[in-house]
Backbone as JSON Lines, residues from 0, in Angstrom:
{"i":0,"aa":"X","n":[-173.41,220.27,-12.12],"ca":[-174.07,219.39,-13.06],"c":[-173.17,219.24,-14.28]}
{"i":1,"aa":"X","n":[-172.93,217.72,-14.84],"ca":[-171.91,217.96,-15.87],"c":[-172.5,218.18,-17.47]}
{"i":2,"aa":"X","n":[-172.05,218.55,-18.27],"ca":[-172.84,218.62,-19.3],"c":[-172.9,217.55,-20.14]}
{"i":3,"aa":"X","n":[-173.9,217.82,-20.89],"ca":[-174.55,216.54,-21.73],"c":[-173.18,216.06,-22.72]}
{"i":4,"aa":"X","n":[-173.1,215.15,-22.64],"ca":[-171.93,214.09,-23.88],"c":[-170.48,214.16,-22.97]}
{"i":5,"aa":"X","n":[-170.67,214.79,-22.01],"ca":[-169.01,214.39,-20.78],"c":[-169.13,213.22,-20.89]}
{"i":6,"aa":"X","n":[-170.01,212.12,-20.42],"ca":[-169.6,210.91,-20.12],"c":[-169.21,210.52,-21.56]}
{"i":7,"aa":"X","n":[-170.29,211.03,-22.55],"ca":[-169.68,209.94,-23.81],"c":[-168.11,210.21,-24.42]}
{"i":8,"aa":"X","n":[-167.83,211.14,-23.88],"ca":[-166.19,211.95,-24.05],"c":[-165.62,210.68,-23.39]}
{"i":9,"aa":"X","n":[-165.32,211.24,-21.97],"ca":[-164.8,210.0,-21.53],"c":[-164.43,208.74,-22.13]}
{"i":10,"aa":"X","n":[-165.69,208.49,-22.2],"ca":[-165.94,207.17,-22.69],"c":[-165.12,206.67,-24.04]}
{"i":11,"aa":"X","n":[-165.24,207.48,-24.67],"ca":[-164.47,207.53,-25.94],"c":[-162.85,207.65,-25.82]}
{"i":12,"aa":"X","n":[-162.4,208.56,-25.33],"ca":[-161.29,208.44,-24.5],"c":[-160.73,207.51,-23.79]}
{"i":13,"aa":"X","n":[-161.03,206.54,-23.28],"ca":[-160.82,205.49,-22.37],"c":[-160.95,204.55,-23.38]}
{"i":14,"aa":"X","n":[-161.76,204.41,-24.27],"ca":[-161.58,203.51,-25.25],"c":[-160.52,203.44,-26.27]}
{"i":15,"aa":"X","n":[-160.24,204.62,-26.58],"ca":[-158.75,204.84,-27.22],"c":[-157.61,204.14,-26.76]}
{"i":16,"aa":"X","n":[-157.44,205.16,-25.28],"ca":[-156.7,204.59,-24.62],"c":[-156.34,203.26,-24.46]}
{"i":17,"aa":"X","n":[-157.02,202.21,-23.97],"ca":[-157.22,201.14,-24.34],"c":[-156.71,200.47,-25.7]}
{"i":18,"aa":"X","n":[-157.05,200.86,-26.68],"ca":[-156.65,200.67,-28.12],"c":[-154.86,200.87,-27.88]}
{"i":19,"aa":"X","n":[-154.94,201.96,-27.19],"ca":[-153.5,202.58,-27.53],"c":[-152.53,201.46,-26.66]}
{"i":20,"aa":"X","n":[-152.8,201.12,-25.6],"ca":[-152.29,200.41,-24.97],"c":[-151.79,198.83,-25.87]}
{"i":21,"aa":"X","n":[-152.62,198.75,-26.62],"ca":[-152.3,197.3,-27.33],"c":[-151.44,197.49,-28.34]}
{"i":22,"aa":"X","n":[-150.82,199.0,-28.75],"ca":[-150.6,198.62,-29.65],"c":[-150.52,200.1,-30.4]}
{"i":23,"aa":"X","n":[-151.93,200.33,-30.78],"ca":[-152.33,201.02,-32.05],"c":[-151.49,202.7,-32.23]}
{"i":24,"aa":"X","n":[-151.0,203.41,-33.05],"ca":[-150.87,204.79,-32.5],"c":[-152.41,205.3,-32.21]}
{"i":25,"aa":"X","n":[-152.27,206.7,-31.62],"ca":[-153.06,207.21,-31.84],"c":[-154.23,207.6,-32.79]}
{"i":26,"aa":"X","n":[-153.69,208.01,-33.96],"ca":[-154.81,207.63,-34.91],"c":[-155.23,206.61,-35.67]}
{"i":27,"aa":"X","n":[-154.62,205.2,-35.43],"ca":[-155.34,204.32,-35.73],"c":[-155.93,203.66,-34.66]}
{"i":28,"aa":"X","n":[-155.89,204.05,-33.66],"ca":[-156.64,203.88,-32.67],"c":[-158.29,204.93,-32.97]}
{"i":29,"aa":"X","n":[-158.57,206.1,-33.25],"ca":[-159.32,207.16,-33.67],"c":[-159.88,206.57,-34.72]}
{"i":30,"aa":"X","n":[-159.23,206.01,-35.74],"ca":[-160.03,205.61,-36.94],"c":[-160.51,204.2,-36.61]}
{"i":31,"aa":"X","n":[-159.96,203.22,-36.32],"ca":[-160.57,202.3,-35.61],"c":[-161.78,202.26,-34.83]}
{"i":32,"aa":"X","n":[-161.91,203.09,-34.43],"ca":[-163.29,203.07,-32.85],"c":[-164.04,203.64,-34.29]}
{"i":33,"aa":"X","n":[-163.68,204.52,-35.28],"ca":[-164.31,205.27,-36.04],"c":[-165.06,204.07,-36.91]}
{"i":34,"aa":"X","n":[-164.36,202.95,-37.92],"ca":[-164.8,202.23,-38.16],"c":[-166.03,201.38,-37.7]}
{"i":35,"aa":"X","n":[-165.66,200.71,-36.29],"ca":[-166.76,200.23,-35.7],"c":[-167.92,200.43,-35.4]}
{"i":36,"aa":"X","n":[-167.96,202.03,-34.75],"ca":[-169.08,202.73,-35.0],"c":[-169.61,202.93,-35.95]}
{"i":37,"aa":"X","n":[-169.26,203.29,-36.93],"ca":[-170.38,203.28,-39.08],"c":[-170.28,201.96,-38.92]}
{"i":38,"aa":"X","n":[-169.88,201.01,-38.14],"ca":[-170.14,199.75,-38.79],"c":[-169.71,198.81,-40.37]}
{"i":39,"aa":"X","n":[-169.73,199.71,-40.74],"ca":[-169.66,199.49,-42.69],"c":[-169.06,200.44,-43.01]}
{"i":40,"aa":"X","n":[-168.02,201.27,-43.87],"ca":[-167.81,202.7,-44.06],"c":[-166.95,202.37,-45.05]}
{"i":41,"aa":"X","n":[-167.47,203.37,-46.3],"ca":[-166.17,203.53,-46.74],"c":[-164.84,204.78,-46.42]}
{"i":42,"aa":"X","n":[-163.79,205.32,-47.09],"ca":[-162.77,205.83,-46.6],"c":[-163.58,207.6,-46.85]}
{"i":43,"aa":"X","n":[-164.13,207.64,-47.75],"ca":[-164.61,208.79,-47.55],"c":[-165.57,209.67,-46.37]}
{"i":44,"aa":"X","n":[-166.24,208.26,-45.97],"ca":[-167.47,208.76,-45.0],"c":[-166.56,208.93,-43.49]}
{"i":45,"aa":"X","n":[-165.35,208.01,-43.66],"ca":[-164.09,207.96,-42.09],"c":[-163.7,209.54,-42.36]}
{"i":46,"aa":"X","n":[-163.38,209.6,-43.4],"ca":[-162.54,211.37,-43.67],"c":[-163.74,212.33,-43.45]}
{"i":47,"aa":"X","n":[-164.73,212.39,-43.33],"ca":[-165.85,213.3,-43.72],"c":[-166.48,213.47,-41.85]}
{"i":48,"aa":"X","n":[-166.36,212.43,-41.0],"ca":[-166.81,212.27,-39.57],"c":[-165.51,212.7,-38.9]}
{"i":49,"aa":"X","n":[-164.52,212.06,-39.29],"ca":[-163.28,212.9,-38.73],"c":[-162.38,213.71,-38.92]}
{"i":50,"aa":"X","n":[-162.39,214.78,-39.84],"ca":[-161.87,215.64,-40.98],"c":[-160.47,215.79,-40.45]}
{"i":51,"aa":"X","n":[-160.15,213.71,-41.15],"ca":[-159.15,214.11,-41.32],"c":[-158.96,213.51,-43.08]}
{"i":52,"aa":"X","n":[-157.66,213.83,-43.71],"ca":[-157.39,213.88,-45.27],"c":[-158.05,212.23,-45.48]}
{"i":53,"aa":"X","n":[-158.49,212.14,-46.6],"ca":[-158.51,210.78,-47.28],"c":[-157.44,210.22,-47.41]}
{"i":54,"aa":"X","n":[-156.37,210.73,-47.82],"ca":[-154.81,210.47,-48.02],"c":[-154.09,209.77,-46.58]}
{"i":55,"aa":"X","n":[-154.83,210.45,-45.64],"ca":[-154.0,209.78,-44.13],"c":[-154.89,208.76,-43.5]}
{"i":56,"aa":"X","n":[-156.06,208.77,-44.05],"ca":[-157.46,207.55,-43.57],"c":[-156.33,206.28,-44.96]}
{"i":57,"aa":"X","n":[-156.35,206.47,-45.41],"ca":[-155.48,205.42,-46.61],"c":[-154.4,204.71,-46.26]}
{"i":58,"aa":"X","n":[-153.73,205.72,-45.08],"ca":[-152.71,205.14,-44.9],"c":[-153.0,204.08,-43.97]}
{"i":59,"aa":"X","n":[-153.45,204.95,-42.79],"ca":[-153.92,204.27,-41.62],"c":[-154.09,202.83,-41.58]}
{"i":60,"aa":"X","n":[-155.73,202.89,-42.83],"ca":[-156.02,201.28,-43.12],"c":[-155.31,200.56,-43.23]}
{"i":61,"aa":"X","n":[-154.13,200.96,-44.09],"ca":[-153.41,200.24,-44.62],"c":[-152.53,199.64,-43.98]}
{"i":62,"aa":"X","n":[-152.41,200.09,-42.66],"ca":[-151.72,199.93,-41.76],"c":[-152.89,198.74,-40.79]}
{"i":63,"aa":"X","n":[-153.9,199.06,-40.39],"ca":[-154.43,198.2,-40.23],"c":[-155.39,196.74,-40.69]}
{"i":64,"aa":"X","n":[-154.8,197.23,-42.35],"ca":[-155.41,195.67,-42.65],"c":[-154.2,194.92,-43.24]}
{"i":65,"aa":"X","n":[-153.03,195.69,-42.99],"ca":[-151.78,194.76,-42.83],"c":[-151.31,193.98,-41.38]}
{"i":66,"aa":"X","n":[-152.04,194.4,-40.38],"ca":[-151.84,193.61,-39.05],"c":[-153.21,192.67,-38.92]}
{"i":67,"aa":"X","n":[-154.06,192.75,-40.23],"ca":[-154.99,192.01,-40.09],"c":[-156.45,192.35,-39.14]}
{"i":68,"aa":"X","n":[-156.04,193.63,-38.5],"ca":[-157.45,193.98,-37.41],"c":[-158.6,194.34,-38.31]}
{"i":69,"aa":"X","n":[-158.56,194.72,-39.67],"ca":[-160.05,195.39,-40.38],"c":[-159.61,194.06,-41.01]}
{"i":70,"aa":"X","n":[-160.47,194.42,-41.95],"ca":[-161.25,193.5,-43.35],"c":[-161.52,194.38,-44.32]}
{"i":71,"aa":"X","n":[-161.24,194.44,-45.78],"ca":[-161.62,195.02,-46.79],"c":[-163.17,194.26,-47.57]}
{"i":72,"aa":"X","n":[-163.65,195.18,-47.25],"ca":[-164.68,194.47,-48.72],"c":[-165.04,195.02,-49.76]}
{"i":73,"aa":"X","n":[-165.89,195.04,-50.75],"ca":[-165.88,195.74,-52.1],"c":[-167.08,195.11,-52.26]}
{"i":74,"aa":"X","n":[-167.67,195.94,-53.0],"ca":[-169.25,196.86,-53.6],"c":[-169.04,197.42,-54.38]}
{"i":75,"aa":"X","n":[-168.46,196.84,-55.68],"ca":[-167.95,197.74,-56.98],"c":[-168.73,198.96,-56.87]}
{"i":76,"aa":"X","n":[-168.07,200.24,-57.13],"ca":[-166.81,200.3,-56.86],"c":[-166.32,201.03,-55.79]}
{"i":77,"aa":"X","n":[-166.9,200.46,-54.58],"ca":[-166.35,201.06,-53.35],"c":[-165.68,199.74,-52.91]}
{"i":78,"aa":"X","n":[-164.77,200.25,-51.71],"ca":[-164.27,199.15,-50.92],"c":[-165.03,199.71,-49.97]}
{"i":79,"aa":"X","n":[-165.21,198.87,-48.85],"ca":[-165.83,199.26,-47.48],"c":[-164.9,198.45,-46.37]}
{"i":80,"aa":"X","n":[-164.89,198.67,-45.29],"ca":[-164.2,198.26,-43.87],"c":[-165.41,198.16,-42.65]}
């Protein structure tokens, strides 16, 4: 019997993968799927679900809203993605 959240592993995994294939490294592939899922987020709540630094979630974005895949928005004085 497999245990509970294997498939959603997988699943998550294969979705990366995928990501990775087009393109993305690895962790902007990770923060990406991360984004979509909060839906709305700002950089703190991405660093806080995936502990990783605020400093490397910063970069990341930055990396992806220079190829244009996110969107910045702002809610003085947050930005959100």
């Amino acid at each position: 019997m497999s245990r509970p959240g294997t498939s959603q592993k997988v699943e998550l995994e294969n979705q990366i993968n995928t990501l990775k294939k087009l393109g993305f490294s690895n962790d902007e592939a990770l923060v990406y799927h991360e984004i979509l899922s909060l839906k709305e987020c700002t950089v703190g709540e991405i660093s806080r679900s995936m502990n990783f630094s605020r400093a490397k979630i910063y970069g990341l974005i930055d990396n992806l809203l220079s190829e244009g895949i996110i969107v910045e928005g702002s809610k003085h004085p947050k930005s959100y993605y």
